[in-house]
N, C-alpha and C positions, 0 to 999 in steps of 0.2 A: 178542446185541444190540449194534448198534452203540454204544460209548455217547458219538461224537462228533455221532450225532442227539438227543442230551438236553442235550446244553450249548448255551447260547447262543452264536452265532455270534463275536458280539461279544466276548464271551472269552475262546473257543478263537482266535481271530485275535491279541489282546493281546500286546504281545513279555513276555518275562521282564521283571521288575524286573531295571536292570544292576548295580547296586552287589553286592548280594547275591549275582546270579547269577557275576558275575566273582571276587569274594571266594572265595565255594565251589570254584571251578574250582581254584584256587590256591591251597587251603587244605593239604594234603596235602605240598606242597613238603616235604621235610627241614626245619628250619632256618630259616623262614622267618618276615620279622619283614614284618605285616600293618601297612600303616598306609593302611586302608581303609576300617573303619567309623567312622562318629561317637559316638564313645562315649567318656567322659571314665573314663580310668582311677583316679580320686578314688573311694573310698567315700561313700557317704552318709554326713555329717555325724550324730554319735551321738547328737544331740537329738533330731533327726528318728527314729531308726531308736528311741531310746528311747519316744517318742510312740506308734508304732505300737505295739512291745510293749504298754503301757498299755494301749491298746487292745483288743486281745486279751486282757488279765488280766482287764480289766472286761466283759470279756463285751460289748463293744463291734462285736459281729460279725453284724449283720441287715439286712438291706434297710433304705435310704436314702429320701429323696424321690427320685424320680429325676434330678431337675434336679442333686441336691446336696444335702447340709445347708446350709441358709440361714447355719449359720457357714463353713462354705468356702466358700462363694459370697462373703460378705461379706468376708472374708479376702484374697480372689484380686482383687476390686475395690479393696478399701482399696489392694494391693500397687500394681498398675497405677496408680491415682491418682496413689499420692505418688511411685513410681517415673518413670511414663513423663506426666501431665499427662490423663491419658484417664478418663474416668467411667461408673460404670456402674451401676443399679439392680439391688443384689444377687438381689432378689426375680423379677424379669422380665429383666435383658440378660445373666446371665449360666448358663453351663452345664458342669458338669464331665463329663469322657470318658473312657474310656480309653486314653488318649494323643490327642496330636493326630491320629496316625494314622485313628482313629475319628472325632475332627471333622472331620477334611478329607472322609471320606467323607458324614458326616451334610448336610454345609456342601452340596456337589453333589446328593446326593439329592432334597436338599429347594427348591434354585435351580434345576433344569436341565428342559427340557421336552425331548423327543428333538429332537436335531440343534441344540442351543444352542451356539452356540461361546464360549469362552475364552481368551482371551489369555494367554498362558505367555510372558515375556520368559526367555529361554534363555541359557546354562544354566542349570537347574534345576532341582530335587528330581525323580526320576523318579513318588516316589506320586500326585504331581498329576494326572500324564496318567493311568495307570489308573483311578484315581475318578473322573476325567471319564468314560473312555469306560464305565464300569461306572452311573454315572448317569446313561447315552444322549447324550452332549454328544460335540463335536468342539474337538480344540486347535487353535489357532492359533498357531502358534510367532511369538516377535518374538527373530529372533538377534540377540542382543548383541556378537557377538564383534567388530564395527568398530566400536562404543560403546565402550569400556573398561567394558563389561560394566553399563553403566547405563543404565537407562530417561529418557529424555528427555519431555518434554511435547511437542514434535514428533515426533517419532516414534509419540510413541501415537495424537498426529490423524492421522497419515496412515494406520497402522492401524486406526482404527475409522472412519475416510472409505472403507475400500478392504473393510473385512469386517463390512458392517451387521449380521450375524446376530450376531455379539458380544456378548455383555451381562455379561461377569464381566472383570474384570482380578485376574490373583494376582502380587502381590509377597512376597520374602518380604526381611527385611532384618533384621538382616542375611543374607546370602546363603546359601547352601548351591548351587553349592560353591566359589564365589570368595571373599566373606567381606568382598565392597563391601555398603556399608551408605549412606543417604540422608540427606540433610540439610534441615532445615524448607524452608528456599527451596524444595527441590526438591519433598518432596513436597507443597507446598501447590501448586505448578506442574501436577503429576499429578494433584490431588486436579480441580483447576478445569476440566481435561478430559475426567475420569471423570464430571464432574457435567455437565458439555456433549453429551456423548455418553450420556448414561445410564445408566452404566455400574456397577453392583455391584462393589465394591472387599471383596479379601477377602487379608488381611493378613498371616501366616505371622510372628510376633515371636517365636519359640520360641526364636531363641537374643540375645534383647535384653538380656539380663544379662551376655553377652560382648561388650562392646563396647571399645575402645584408643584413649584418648588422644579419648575423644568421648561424649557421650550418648545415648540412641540415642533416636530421634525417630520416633514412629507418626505414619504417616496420619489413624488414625483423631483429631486434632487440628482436621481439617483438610476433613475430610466422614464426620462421624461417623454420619450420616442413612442414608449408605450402605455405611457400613464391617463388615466382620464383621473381630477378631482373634481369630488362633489362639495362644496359649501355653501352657506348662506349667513345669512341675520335670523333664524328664529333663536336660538340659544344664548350667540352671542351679542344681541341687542335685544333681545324680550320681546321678539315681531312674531311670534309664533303665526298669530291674525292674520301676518300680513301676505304672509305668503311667500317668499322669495328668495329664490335658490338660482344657484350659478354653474355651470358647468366649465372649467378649463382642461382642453384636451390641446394637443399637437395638430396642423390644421389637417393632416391626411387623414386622422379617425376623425375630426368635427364636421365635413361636412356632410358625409352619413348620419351624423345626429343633429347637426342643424332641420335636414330633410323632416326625421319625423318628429321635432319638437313643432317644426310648422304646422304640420298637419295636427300638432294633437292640441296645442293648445293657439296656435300661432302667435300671442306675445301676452306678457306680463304687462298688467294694469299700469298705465303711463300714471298715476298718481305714487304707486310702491316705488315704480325707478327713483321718483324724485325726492321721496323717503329713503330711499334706497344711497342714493350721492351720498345725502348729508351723513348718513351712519358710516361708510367708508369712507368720508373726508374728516368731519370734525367731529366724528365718534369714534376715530378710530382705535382711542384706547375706553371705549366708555361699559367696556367689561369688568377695568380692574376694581371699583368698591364692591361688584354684585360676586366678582371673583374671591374678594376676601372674605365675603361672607359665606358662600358657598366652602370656601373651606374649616369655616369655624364651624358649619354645619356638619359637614365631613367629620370632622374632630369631633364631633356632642355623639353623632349616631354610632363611630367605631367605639366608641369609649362605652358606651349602654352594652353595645354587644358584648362585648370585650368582657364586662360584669356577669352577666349572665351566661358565660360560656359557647357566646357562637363565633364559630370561625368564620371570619370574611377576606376578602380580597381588600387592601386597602387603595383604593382607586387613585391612580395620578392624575386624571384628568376627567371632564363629565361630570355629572351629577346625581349617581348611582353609586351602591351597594351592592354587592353580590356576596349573600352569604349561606352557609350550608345551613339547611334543616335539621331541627334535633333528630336524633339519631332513632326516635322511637315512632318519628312516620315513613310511611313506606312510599310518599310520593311527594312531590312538591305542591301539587293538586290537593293534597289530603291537607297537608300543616294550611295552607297559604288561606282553605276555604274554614279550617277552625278559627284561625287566625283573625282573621272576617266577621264569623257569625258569635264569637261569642267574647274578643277580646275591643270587637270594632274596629281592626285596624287594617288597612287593606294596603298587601302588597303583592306584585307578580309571581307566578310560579313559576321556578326554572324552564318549566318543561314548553313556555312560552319561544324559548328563546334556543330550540332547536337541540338535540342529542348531547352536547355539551352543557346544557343547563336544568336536568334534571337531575334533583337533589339541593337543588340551591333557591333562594329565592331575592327578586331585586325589590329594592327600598330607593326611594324619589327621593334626594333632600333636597329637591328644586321647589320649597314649601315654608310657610314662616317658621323659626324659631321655635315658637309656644305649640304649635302642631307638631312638631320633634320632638320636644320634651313631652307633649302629652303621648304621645303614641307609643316613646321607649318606656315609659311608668306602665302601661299598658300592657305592653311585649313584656317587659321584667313580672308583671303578676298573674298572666298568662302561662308564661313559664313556672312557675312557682307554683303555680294551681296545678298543672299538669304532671311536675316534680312530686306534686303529693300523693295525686290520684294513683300514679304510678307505684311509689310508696308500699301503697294501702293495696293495691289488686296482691304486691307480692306479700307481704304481711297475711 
């Protein structure tokens, strides 16, 4: 039996996810120090992780509503309120997941009619584009990369002037994987032409508790009528494990995504909600020491480049680097897989991260200290070997 006649066309067509797939490629290296995935090497805070036990002791372990417990819902809105200015009826706008990753899919299932296009301003989380095309939709990339990687109010009119079949824009802010993040002006600017064009505005705030020297500021302020936001606890409490993502929409979009959250996972582990409470009641600020260090890491890795002559993005919020490749490779593919094999040091290649992110390459400092310094000494004699070779070909 053939069995590329039972997969959907549309699947078997799908590239790899790049992040993951280029990670694993270069995982085997000897020696190699990975600063490739987003993942904060922080444990979970032991209130949290004690919460859950309790949970388990009491026998706290059976099927949920599936929306949520009405107190994690209430919890995750109270948080968002007092955090970000954003409101939300515990009862109807709000939905807990299994990670965002789950939302992102339920969000397209339940918006996308075949052949619906979406606006991706580029670079970009790559899960975006698969859960479009796996919910029958087409992307539409908006490369940023002559932007300094930010979305304008003109540019998305002439975008949705030039691709009528449009009807979603996704931001996500702060970024993944530049780590530019938007300011009220701005998005109420974007909010005004999402609403002129018609447009479904669908939010990605998963890492808004990372933000530098700023607050971080949702859309959804701004056209909440048509906003759906995605966030969780994996970034901003170190639950990556655990799994658990939220969705707040308006209740006329949520209960089309209530529908196929039911069906696809129908609820979140009754042990994570109750991990889940304590992280948005008496964690609610338990970001800021992992926050401050994250930015001294920020600071150690722009300063290496900076010596060595690359240009980067200096991220305000996130936990990424976005910086251009030396000018003597001809692909992001090419530096990121040298970079790898013969300096040991592993990081993404732009070209992971959709038409806007080729030429560039992203760097994790979601990673200790002594693995950042080992890896920029690294990069610097990398460079410097490569500076010679080069040298010598023209000599």
């Amino acid at each position: 039996m053939n069995q590329n006649s039972i997969i959907r066309d549309a699947i078997l067509s799908m590239p790899p996810e790049g992040i993951s797939t280029f990670s694993k490629q270069i995982e085997d290296i000897p020696g190699i120090i990975k600063l490739t995935v987003g993942e904060p090497d922080f444990d979970t805070p032991d209130h949290i992780k004690s919460a859950g036990i309790w949970a388990i002791q009491e026998n706290d372990t059976h099927y949920t509503d599936p929306l949520g417990t009405l107190a994690v819902r209430q919890a995750a809105a109270d948080f968002v309120a007092k955090k970000y200015g954003i409101f939300y009826d515990a009862k109807t706008e709000v939905v807990t997941t299994i990670g965002v990753s789950e939302a992102i899919l339920d969000v397209f299932l339940a918006l996308l009619e075949p052949g619906d296009e979406v606006f991706l301003p580029s670079p970009v989380f790559p899960v975006y584009q698969g859960a479009i095309s796996i919910a029958g939709g087409k992307v539409d990339y908006i490369n940023l990369a002559n932007d300094n990687f930010k979305l304008t109010p003109e540019r998305l009119r002439q975008e949705a002037q030039e691709n009528p079949r449009a009807k979603t824009i996704l931001l996500t802010t702060p970024s993944n994987p530049t780590g530019v993040s938007y300011e009220d002006d701005e998005l109420e600017a974007l909010a005004a032409v999402a609403r002129e064009f018609d447009l479904t505005v669908i939010s990605d705030e998963i890492y808004a508790e990372i933000t530098y020297d700023k607050v971080h500021s949702s859309i959804a302020k701004f056209i909440p009528e048509r906003t759906i936001v995605f966030n969780g606890l994996s970034k901003s409490h170190a639950m990556t494990g655990w799994r658990f993502g939220v969705i707040f929409a308006p209740e006329s979009l949520m209960e089309g995504i209530a529908k196929v959250h039911v069906f696809n996972s129908y609820d979140v582990s009754s042990i994570v909600q109750k991990a889940a409470i304590e992280a948005f009641t008496v964690g609610i600020n338990d970001i800021d020491p992992m926050k401050k260090i994250y930015k001294e890491r920020r600071d150690l890795v722009l300063a290496a480049l900076e010596k060595v002559g690359i240009e980067a993005v200096t991220p305000e919020g996130a936990f990424y680097i976005f910086a251009k490749i030396p000018a003597n490779y001809e692909s992001s593919l090419e530096f990121c897989t040298a970079l790898a094999e013969q300096a040991r040091v592993g990081v993404v290649p732009g070209d992971a991260f959709g038409p806007g992110g080729e030429g560039y390459f992203r760097i994790s400092y979601a990673t200790s200290t002594a693995n950042l310094e080992m890896a920029m000494d690294r990069l610097t004699d990398f460079l410097a070997a490569d500076d010679l070779a080069l040298k010598s070909q023209e000599a």
